[in-house]
C-alpha positions in Angstrom: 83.4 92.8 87.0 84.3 94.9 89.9 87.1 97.1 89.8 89.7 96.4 92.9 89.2 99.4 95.4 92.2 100.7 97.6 91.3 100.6 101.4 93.6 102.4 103.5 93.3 100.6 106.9 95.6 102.9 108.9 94.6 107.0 108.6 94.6 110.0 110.6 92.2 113.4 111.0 93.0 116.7 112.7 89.4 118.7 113.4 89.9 122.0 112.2 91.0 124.5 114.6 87.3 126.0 115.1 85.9 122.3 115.8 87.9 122.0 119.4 86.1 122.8 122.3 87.1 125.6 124.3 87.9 123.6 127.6 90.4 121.1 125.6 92.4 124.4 124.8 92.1 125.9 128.5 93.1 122.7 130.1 96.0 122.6 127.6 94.6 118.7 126.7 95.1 119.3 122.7 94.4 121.8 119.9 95.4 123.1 116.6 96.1 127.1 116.1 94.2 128.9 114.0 96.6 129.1 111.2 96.6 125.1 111.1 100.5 125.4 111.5 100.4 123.4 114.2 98.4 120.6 116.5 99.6 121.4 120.7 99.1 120.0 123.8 100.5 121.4 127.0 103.9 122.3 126.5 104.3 120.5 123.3 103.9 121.3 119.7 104.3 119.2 116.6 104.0 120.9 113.0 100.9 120.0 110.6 103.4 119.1 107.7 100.2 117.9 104.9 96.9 119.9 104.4 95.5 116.4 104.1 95.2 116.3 108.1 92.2 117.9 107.8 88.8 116.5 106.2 88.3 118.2 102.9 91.9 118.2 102.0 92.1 114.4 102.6 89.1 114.0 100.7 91.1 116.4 97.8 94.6 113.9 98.7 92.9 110.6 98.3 90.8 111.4 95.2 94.0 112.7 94.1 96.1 109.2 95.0 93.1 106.6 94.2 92.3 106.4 97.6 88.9 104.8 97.8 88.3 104.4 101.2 90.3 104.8 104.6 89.9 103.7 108.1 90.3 106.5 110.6 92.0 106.3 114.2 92.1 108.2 116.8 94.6 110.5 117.4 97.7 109.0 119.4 97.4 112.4 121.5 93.7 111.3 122.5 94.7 108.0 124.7 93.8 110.4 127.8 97.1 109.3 129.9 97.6 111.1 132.6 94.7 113.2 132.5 92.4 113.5 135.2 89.2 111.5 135.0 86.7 114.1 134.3 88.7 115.9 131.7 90.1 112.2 130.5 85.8 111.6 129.5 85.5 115.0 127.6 88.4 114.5 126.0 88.0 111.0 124.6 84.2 111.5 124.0 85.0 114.6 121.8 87.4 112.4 120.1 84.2 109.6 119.5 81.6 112.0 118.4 84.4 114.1 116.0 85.4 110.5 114.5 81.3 109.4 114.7 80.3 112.2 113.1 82.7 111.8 109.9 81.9 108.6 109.3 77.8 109.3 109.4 78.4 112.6 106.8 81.2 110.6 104.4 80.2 106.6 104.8 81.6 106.2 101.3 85.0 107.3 102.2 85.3 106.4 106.1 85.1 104.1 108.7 86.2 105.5 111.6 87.5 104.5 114.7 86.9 105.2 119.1 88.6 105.1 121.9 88.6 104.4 125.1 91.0 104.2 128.2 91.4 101.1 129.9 92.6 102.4 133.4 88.7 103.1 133.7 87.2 99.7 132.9 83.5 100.5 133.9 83.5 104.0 132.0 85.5 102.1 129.2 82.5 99.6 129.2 79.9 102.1 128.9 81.7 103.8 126.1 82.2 101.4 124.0 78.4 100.6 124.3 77.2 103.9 123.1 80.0 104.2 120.5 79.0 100.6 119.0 75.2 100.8 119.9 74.5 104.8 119.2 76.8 106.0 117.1 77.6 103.1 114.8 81.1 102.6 115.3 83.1 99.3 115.2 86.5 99.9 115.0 88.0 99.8 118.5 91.6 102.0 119.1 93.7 100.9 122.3 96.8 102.0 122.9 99.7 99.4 123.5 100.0 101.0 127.0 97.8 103.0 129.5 98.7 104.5 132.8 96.4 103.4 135.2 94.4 105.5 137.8 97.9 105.4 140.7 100.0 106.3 137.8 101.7 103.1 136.5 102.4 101.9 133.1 100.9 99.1 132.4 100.4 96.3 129.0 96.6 97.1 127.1 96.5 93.4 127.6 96.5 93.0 131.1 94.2 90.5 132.1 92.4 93.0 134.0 91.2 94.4 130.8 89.6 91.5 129.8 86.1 92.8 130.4 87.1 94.9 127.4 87.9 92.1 125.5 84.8 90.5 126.2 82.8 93.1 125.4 84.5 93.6 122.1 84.4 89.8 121.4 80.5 90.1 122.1 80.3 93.0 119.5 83.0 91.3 117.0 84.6 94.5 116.7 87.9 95.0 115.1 90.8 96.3 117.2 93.7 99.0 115.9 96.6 98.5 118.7 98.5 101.2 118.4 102.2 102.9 120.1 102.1 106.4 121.9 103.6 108.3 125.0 107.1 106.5 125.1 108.6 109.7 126.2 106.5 109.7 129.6 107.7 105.6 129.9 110.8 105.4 129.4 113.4 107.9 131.0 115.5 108.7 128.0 116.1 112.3 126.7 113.7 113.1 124.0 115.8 113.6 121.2 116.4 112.8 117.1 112.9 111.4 117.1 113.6 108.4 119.4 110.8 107.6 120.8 108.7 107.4 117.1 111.5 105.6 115.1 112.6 102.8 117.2 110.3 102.7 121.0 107.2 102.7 119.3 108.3 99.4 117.4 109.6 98.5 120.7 106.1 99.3 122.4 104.3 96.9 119.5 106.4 94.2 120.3 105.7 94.4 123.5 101.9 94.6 123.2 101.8 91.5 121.3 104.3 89.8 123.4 101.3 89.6 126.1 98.6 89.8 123.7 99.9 85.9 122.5 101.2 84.9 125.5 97.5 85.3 126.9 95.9 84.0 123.8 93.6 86.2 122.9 93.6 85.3 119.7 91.3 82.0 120.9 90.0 83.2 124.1 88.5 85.8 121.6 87.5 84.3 118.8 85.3 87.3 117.3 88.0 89.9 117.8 90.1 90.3 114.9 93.4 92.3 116.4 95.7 94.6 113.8 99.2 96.1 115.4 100.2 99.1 113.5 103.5 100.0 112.3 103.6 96.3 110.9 104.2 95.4 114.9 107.8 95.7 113.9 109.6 94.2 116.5 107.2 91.3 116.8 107.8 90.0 113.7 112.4 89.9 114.1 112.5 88.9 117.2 110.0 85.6 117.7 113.1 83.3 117.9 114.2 85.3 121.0 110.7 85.2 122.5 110.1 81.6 121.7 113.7 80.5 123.4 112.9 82.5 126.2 109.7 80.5 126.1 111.2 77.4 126.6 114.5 78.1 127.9 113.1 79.6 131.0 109.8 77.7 131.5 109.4 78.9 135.0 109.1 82.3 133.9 105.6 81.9 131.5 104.1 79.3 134.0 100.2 79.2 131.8 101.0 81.5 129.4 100.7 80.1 125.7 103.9 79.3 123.6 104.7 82.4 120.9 104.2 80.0 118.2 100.8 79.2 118.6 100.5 83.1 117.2 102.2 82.9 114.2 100.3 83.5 111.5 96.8 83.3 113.2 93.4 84.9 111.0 92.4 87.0 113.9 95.9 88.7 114.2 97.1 91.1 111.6 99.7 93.9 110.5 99.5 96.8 108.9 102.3 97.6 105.9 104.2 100.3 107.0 107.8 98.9 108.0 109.6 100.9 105.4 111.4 98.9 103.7 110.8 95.7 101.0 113.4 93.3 103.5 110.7 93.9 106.5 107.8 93.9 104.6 109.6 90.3 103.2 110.2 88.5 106.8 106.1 89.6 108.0 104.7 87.9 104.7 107.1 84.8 105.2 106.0 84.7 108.9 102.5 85.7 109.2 101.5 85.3 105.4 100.3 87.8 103.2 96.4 87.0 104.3 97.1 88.6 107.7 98.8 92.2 106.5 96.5 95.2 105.5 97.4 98.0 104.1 98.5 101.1 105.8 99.7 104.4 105.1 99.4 106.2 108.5 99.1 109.8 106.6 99.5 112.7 106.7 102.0 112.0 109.1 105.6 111.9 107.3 106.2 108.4 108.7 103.1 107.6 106.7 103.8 107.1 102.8 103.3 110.4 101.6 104.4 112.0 98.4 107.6 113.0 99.2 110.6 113.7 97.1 113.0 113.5 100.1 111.7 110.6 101.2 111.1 109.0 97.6 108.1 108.1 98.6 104.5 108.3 97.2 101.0 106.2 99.0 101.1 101.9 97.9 105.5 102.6 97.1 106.1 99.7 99.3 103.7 97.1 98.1 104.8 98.2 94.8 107.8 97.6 95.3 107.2 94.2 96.8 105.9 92.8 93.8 108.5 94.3 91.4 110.9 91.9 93.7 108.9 89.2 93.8 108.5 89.2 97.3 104.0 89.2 96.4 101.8 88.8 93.1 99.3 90.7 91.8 96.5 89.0 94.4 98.3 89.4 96.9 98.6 93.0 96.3 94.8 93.9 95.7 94.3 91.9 98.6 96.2 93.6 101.1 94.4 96.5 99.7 91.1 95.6 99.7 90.1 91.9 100.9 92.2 91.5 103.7 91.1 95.2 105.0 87.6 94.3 104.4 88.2 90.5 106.3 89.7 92.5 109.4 87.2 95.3 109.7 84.1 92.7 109.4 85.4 88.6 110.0 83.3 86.3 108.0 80.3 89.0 108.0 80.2 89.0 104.5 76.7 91.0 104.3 78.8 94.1 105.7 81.7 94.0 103.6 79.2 94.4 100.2 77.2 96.9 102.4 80.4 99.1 102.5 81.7 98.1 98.9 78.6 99.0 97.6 78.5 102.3 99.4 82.1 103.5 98.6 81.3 102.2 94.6 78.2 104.4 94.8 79.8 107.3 96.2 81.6 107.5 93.3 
Protein backbone atom coordinates (compact mmCIF):
# COMPACT_ATOMS: atom_id res chain seq x y z
CA UNK A 1 0.00 0.00 0.00
CA UNK A 2 1.16 3.43 -0.66
CA UNK A 3 2.34 5.58 1.97
CA UNK A 4 0.35 9.11 2.19
CA UNK A 5 2.80 11.82 0.78
CA UNK A 6 2.68 15.53 2.01
CA UNK A 7 2.11 18.08 -0.92
CA UNK A 8 2.70 21.46 0.02
CA UNK A 9 0.39 23.35 -2.48
CA UNK A 10 1.49 26.92 -1.46
CA UNK A 11 5.64 27.54 -1.51
CA UNK A 12 8.06 30.17 -2.32
CA UNK A 13 11.81 30.33 -3.97
CA UNK A 14 14.35 33.18 -3.92
CA UNK A 15 17.19 32.55 -6.96
CA UNK A 16 20.29 32.97 -5.39
CA UNK A 17 21.84 36.31 -5.63
CA UNK A 18 24.25 35.25 -8.69
CA UNK A 19 21.08 33.86 -10.71
CA UNK A 20 19.50 37.65 -11.25
CA UNK A 21 20.21 39.29 -14.20
CA UNK A 22 22.11 42.31 -14.24
CA UNK A 23 19.33 44.70 -15.72
CA UNK A 24 16.67 43.55 -12.87
CA UNK A 25 19.29 45.04 -10.35
CA UNK A 26 20.02 48.31 -12.55
CA UNK A 27 16.46 49.03 -13.09
CA UNK A 28 15.97 48.45 -9.30
CA UNK A 29 12.93 45.76 -10.49
CA UNK A 30 14.19 43.04 -7.62
CA UNK A 31 17.25 41.29 -6.25
CA UNK A 32 18.88 39.60 -3.38
CA UNK A 33 22.52 40.95 -2.02
CA UNK A 34 25.16 38.91 -2.14
CA UNK A 35 25.21 38.00 1.43
CA UNK A 36 21.49 36.57 0.97
CA UNK A 37 20.51 38.98 3.93
CA UNK A 38 18.11 40.45 2.07
CA UNK A 39 15.65 40.34 -1.24
CA UNK A 40 15.24 44.47 -2.56
CA UNK A 41 13.39 46.23 -5.03
CA UNK A 42 13.68 49.98 -5.51
CA UNK A 43 13.59 51.54 -2.35
CA UNK A 44 12.42 48.59 -0.44
CA UNK A 45 14.03 45.88 1.45
CA UNK A 46 12.57 42.93 3.19
CA UNK A 47 14.92 40.45 5.35
CA UNK A 48 15.54 36.73 4.09
CA UNK A 49 14.49 35.34 7.61
CA UNK A 50 14.95 31.15 6.55
CA UNK A 51 17.81 29.70 4.37
CA UNK A 52 15.08 27.60 3.01
CA UNK A 53 14.23 30.54 0.45
CA UNK A 54 16.73 29.33 -1.61
CA UNK A 55 16.67 25.82 -3.54
CA UNK A 56 19.16 23.54 -1.85
CA UNK A 57 18.20 24.62 1.56
CA UNK A 58 14.51 24.02 0.85
CA UNK A 59 15.41 20.79 -0.49
CA UNK A 60 17.60 20.28 3.13
CA UNK A 61 14.05 22.04 5.12
CA UNK A 62 11.60 19.74 3.48
CA UNK A 63 13.52 16.46 3.67
CA UNK A 64 14.02 17.70 7.12
CA UNK A 65 9.98 18.33 7.81
CA UNK A 66 8.61 15.26 5.56
CA UNK A 67 7.94 17.46 2.82
CA UNK A 68 7.43 15.34 -0.22
CA UNK A 69 6.53 17.59 -2.69
CA UNK A 70 5.62 21.48 -3.00
CA UNK A 71 4.03 23.61 -5.49
CA UNK A 72 6.09 26.74 -6.20
CA UNK A 73 4.63 30.48 -6.95
CA UNK A 74 5.87 33.14 -8.14
CA UNK A 75 7.15 35.71 -6.17
CA UNK A 76 4.41 38.37 -4.98
CA UNK A 77 7.30 40.97 -6.01
CA UNK A 78 7.16 39.58 -9.71
CA UNK A 79 3.29 40.67 -10.63
CA UNK A 80 5.17 43.46 -12.83
CA UNK A 81 2.77 46.38 -11.55
CA UNK A 82 3.83 49.42 -12.43
CA UNK A 83 6.61 48.58 -14.53
CA UNK A 84 7.08 49.66 -17.87
CA UNK A 85 6.17 47.18 -20.58
CA UNK A 86 9.47 46.20 -21.87
CA UNK A 87 11.02 45.77 -18.45
CA UNK A 88 7.48 44.32 -17.11
CA UNK A 89 8.37 41.06 -20.08
CA UNK A 90 11.99 40.54 -18.82
CA UNK A 91 10.97 40.63 -15.67
CA UNK A 92 8.15 38.15 -15.54
CA UNK A 93 9.84 35.94 -18.20
CA UNK A 94 12.94 35.65 -15.89
CA UNK A 95 10.49 34.77 -13.25
CA UNK A 96 8.94 31.64 -15.86
CA UNK A 97 12.22 30.28 -17.02
CA UNK A 98 13.81 30.52 -13.13
CA UNK A 99 10.44 28.70 -11.92
CA UNK A 100 10.64 26.39 -15.42
CA UNK A 101 13.81 25.50 -15.00
CA UNK A 102 13.39 24.07 -11.23
CA UNK A 103 10.75 22.12 -11.98
CA UNK A 104 12.61 20.31 -15.26
CA UNK A 105 16.02 19.65 -12.76
CA UNK A 106 13.81 18.52 -9.46
CA UNK A 107 10.32 17.02 -11.02
CA UNK A 108 10.19 14.81 -7.89
CA UNK A 109 10.06 17.66 -5.48
CA UNK A 110 8.31 20.59 -7.61
CA UNK A 111 5.71 21.76 -9.62
CA UNK A 112 6.10 25.09 -10.24
CA UNK A 113 4.15 27.86 -11.08
CA UNK A 114 4.13 31.32 -14.06
CA UNK A 115 2.99 34.35 -14.26
CA UNK A 116 1.66 36.64 -16.21
CA UNK A 117 0.16 40.25 -16.12
CA UNK A 118 -3.22 40.81 -17.20
CA UNK A 119 -3.00 44.60 -18.07
CA UNK A 120 -1.28 43.08 -21.34
CA UNK A 121 -3.83 40.58 -22.55
CA UNK A 122 -2.16 39.66 -25.97
CA UNK A 123 1.43 39.40 -24.40
CA UNK A 124 -0.33 37.54 -21.39
CA UNK A 125 -1.86 35.23 -24.17
CA UNK A 126 1.34 34.41 -25.79
CA UNK A 127 3.03 33.68 -22.49
CA UNK A 128 1.00 31.50 -21.20
CA UNK A 129 1.32 29.50 -24.48
CA UNK A 130 4.99 29.09 -24.35
CA UNK A 131 5.01 28.51 -20.56
CA UNK A 132 2.25 25.60 -20.97
CA UNK A 133 3.33 24.42 -24.53
CA UNK A 134 7.39 24.86 -24.17
CA UNK A 135 8.25 24.83 -20.90
CA UNK A 136 5.79 22.45 -19.38
CA UNK A 137 4.17 24.41 -16.87
CA UNK A 138 0.59 24.32 -15.66
CA UNK A 139 0.18 26.08 -12.72
CA UNK A 140 -1.06 29.63 -13.57
CA UNK A 141 -0.23 32.64 -10.65
CA UNK A 142 -2.51 35.92 -11.04
CA UNK A 143 -2.52 38.34 -8.67
CA UNK A 144 -5.93 39.48 -7.06
CA UNK A 145 -5.23 42.89 -8.60
CA UNK A 146 -3.26 44.38 -11.54
CA UNK A 147 -2.71 47.95 -12.56
CA UNK A 148 -3.62 48.35 -15.95
CA UNK A 149 -1.51 50.05 -18.79
CA UNK A 150 -3.27 54.10 -17.58
CA UNK A 151 -2.44 53.22 -14.14
CA UNK A 152 -5.72 51.95 -12.51
CA UNK A 153 -6.29 49.22 -10.08
CA UNK A 154 -8.34 46.97 -11.27
CA UNK A 155 -10.13 43.11 -10.11
CA UNK A 156 -7.85 39.92 -11.96
CA UNK A 157 -11.47 39.06 -12.76
CA UNK A 158 -12.49 41.65 -14.83
CA UNK A 159 -14.37 40.42 -17.64
CA UNK A 160 -11.85 41.90 -19.80
CA UNK A 161 -9.59 39.21 -18.74
CA UNK A 162 -11.62 36.63 -19.85
CA UNK A 163 -9.48 35.68 -22.82
CA UNK A 164 -7.16 34.53 -20.04
CA UNK A 165 -9.67 32.55 -18.65
CA UNK A 166 -10.38 30.97 -21.72
CA UNK A 167 -7.18 30.20 -22.53
CA UNK A 168 -6.56 28.61 -19.29
CA UNK A 169 -9.98 26.74 -19.42
CA UNK A 170 -8.62 25.37 -22.89
CA UNK A 171 -5.33 24.20 -21.17
CA UNK A 172 -7.29 23.01 -17.78
CA UNK A 173 -4.67 24.70 -15.97
CA UNK A 174 -4.90 25.27 -12.23
CA UNK A 175 -4.90 28.84 -11.02
CA UNK A 176 -3.03 30.20 -7.56
CA UNK A 177 -4.89 33.73 -6.89
CA UNK A 178 -2.87 35.42 -4.86
CA UNK A 179 -2.69 39.17 -2.63
CA UNK A 180 0.18 41.75 -3.30
CA UNK A 181 0.95 45.59 -3.61
CA UNK A 182 -1.81 46.86 -1.05
CA UNK A 183 0.56 49.52 -0.07
CA UNK A 184 0.43 51.19 -3.71
CA UNK A 185 -3.76 50.66 -3.43
CA UNK A 186 -4.76 51.77 -0.70
CA UNK A 187 -3.50 55.20 0.78
CA UNK A 188 -2.85 54.17 4.28
CA UNK A 189 0.61 54.65 5.99
CA UNK A 190 2.59 51.55 5.80
CA UNK A 191 2.99 50.55 9.15
CA UNK A 192 2.86 47.41 11.83
CA UNK A 193 2.68 45.16 8.84
CA UNK A 194 -0.85 46.28 7.75
CA UNK A 195 -1.01 45.77 4.56
CA UNK A 196 0.13 41.68 4.99
CA UNK A 197 -1.97 40.88 8.15
CA UNK A 198 -5.31 42.19 7.41
CA UNK A 199 -5.51 43.97 3.42
CA UNK A 200 -4.26 41.02 1.84
CA UNK A 201 -7.26 39.00 3.44
CA UNK A 202 -9.20 42.01 2.46
CA UNK A 203 -7.75 41.80 -1.27
CA UNK A 204 -8.82 37.75 -1.38
CA UNK A 205 -12.15 38.66 -0.46
CA UNK A 206 -12.37 40.87 -2.81
CA UNK A 207 -11.04 38.70 -5.74
CA UNK A 208 -13.48 36.11 -5.13
CA UNK A 209 -16.20 38.48 -4.53
CA UNK A 210 -16.11 39.10 -8.54
CA UNK A 211 -14.64 35.78 -9.33
CA UNK A 212 -18.39 34.25 -8.10
CA UNK A 213 -20.34 36.98 -8.94
CA UNK A 214 -19.09 36.31 -12.67
CA UNK A 215 -19.31 32.65 -12.29
CA UNK A 216 -16.34 31.37 -13.36
CA UNK A 217 -16.55 28.55 -11.62
CA UNK A 218 -19.21 27.23 -14.61
CA UNK A 219 -18.32 29.59 -17.33
CA UNK A 220 -14.95 27.67 -16.80
CA UNK A 221 -15.53 24.41 -16.20
CA UNK A 222 -11.74 23.15 -16.67
CA UNK A 223 -10.17 25.74 -14.42
CA UNK A 224 -9.88 24.71 -10.97
CA UNK A 225 -9.33 28.21 -8.90
CA UNK A 226 -7.29 28.14 -5.25
CA UNK A 227 -7.29 31.64 -3.20
CA UNK A 228 -4.40 31.65 -0.91
CA UNK A 229 -4.31 32.72 2.56
CA UNK A 230 -7.51 30.44 2.97
CA UNK A 231 -9.31 33.59 1.05
CA UNK A 232 -9.86 34.80 4.53
CA UNK A 233 -12.30 37.29 4.27
CA UNK A 234 -14.40 35.32 1.81
CA UNK A 235 -15.19 32.66 3.89
CA UNK A 236 -16.74 35.35 7.42
CA UNK A 237 -18.23 37.54 5.48
CA UNK A 238 -20.69 35.54 2.78
CA UNK A 239 -23.80 36.58 4.88
CA UNK A 240 -22.86 40.18 4.22
CA UNK A 241 -22.31 39.56 0.57
CA UNK A 242 -25.25 37.45 0.02
CA UNK A 243 -27.71 40.33 1.82
CA UNK A 244 -26.22 42.72 -0.17
CA UNK A 245 -27.03 40.34 -3.00
CA UNK A 246 -30.52 40.42 -2.48
CA UNK A 247 -31.12 43.38 -0.44
CA UNK A 248 -29.93 45.66 -3.18
CA UNK A 249 -30.79 43.74 -6.38
CA UNK A 250 -30.22 46.72 -8.63
CA UNK A 251 -26.74 46.81 -7.70
CA UNK A 252 -25.59 42.99 -9.27
CA UNK A 253 -28.12 43.31 -12.21
CA UNK A 254 -26.59 39.57 -14.13
CA UNK A 255 -24.25 38.76 -11.76
CA UNK A 256 -24.72 35.23 -10.03
CA UNK A 257 -25.95 34.94 -6.36
CA UNK A 258 -22.73 34.27 -3.72
CA UNK A 259 -24.31 31.10 -2.92
CA UNK A 260 -24.18 29.42 -6.03
CA UNK A 261 -20.15 29.41 -4.94
CA UNK A 262 -20.20 27.88 -1.78
CA UNK A 263 -18.53 24.92 -1.73
CA UNK A 264 -18.05 24.50 -5.53
CA UNK A 265 -15.11 21.51 -6.85
CA UNK A 266 -13.43 23.99 -9.02
CA UNK A 267 -12.90 26.56 -6.12
CA UNK A 268 -10.57 25.94 -3.33
CA UNK A 269 -8.48 27.31 -0.25
CA UNK A 270 -5.34 26.91 0.92
CA UNK A 271 -4.89 26.26 5.02
CA UNK A 272 -3.11 28.94 6.23
CA UNK A 273 -5.73 31.11 8.40
CA UNK A 274 -3.83 30.71 11.60
CA UNK A 275 -5.84 29.56 13.75
CA UNK A 276 -8.18 26.11 14.42
CA UNK A 277 -11.65 28.58 14.72
CA UNK A 278 -10.90 29.84 10.94
CA UNK A 279 -9.71 26.78 9.67
CA UNK A 280 -13.33 25.41 11.43
CA UNK A 281 -15.92 28.04 9.64
CA UNK A 282 -13.92 27.14 5.79
CA UNK A 283 -14.44 23.28 6.39
CA UNK A 284 -18.10 23.90 7.63
CA UNK A 285 -18.62 26.22 4.56
CA UNK A 286 -16.69 25.03 1.62
CA UNK A 287 -15.99 21.39 3.01
CA UNK A 288 -12.93 19.87 3.65
CA UNK A 289 -12.73 18.45 -0.24
CA UNK A 290 -12.10 22.01 -1.38
CA UNK A 291 -9.03 23.07 1.11
CA UNK A 292 -5.36 22.15 0.21
CA UNK A 293 -2.67 22.45 2.14
CA UNK A 294 -0.41 25.33 2.43
CA UNK A 295 2.44 26.50 4.27
CA UNK A 296 3.51 29.65 2.28
CA UNK A 297 7.37 29.20 3.62
CA UNK A 298 9.92 30.46 4.25
CA UNK A 299 7.99 33.39 4.81
CA UNK A 300 7.24 33.83 8.70
CA UNK A 301 3.53 34.08 7.94
CA UNK A 302 4.07 30.59 6.50
CA UNK A 303 4.18 27.70 9.22
CA UNK A 304 7.65 27.64 9.98
CA UNK A 305 9.45 26.15 12.94
CA UNK A 306 9.24 28.81 15.15
CA UNK A 307 9.49 28.96 18.90
CA UNK A 308 7.99 32.45 19.03
CA UNK A 309 5.41 31.70 16.95
CA UNK A 310 4.82 27.98 18.33
CA UNK A 311 4.70 26.93 15.21
CA UNK A 312 6.23 24.05 13.18
CA UNK A 313 4.95 22.94 9.06
CA UNK A 314 1.11 20.72 9.18
CA UNK A 315 0.62 22.62 13.29
CA UNK A 316 -2.73 23.67 12.11
CA UNK A 317 -4.15 20.58 10.56
CA UNK A 318 -2.79 18.97 13.45
CA UNK A 319 -4.40 20.66 15.60
CA UNK A 320 -7.64 20.44 13.73
CA UNK A 321 -8.02 16.86 14.23
CA UNK A 322 -6.93 16.85 17.91
CA UNK A 323 -10.32 19.05 18.19
CA UNK A 324 -12.28 17.26 16.12
CA UNK A 325 -12.81 19.80 13.81
CA UNK A 326 -11.34 16.80 10.79
CA UNK A 327 -10.41 12.94 10.78
CA UNK A 328 -7.57 11.27 9.87
CA UNK A 329 -8.85 11.32 5.86
CA UNK A 330 -9.57 14.37 5.89
CA UNK A 331 -6.18 15.21 6.89
CA UNK A 332 -4.08 13.05 4.36
CA UNK A 333 -6.36 14.45 2.07
CA UNK A 334 -5.82 18.02 2.28
CA UNK A 335 -2.31 16.89 2.03
CA UNK A 336 -2.21 14.89 -0.71
CA UNK A 337 -5.57 14.18 -2.71
CA UNK A 338 -7.10 17.26 -2.67
CA UNK A 339 -3.63 19.01 -3.85
CA UNK A 340 -3.28 16.37 -6.44
CA UNK A 341 -7.41 17.02 -7.53
CA UNK A 342 -6.60 20.89 -7.82
CA UNK A 343 -3.29 20.74 -9.67
CA UNK A 344 -4.73 18.06 -12.32
CA UNK A 345 -9.13 17.86 -12.20
CA UNK A 346 -10.21 14.36 -13.05
CA UNK A 347 -6.82 13.78 -15.05
CA UNK A 348 -6.12 10.93 -13.14
CA UNK A 349 -3.13 9.67 -15.56
CA UNK A 350 -1.12 12.85 -14.29
CA UNK A 351 -1.66 12.60 -10.75
CA UNK A 352 0.09 8.76 -10.74
CA UNK A 353 2.59 10.39 -13.28
CA UNK A 354 3.71 12.79 -10.46
CA UNK A 355 3.11 10.31 -7.53
CA UNK A 356 5.13 7.99 -9.19
CA UNK A 357 7.91 10.43 -9.81
CA UNK A 358 8.07 12.01 -6.30
CA UNK A 359 7.90 8.06 -4.83
CA UNK A 360 10.80 7.34 -7.13
CA UNK A 361 12.74 10.25 -6.26
CA UNK A 362 13.01 8.86 -3.12
Amino acid sequence: MKRKLRINGHSHLLPYPEQIPQFMKDKKIFWVDDERKYMLQDDWKRPVTDSSFFLNEKLAWMEKNKIDHAVILNLSQLYGNGLRLEAMKHALRFQNDFNAKVQQDHPSKFTCGFVVHPGFIHGALWEIERCVEQLGLHVLCLPTHFMDSIGQWRSVFDEENDPIFELANKYKLAIEIHPYDGDKMIKLENVNWRFHLIWMLAQCGDAYHFYTLNGMQERFPNIRTCFAHGGQLAQMNLGRRIQGFDGRPDLFEGKVHPRKAVGHPNIYFDTLVHDTDSFKLMVDRQGSKQIIMGLDDPYPLGEMVSDAQSSYPGKLLDLSMQRNIIDQKQHDDIWEDNVLRWLFGENEAAKKDLVRKILGGE
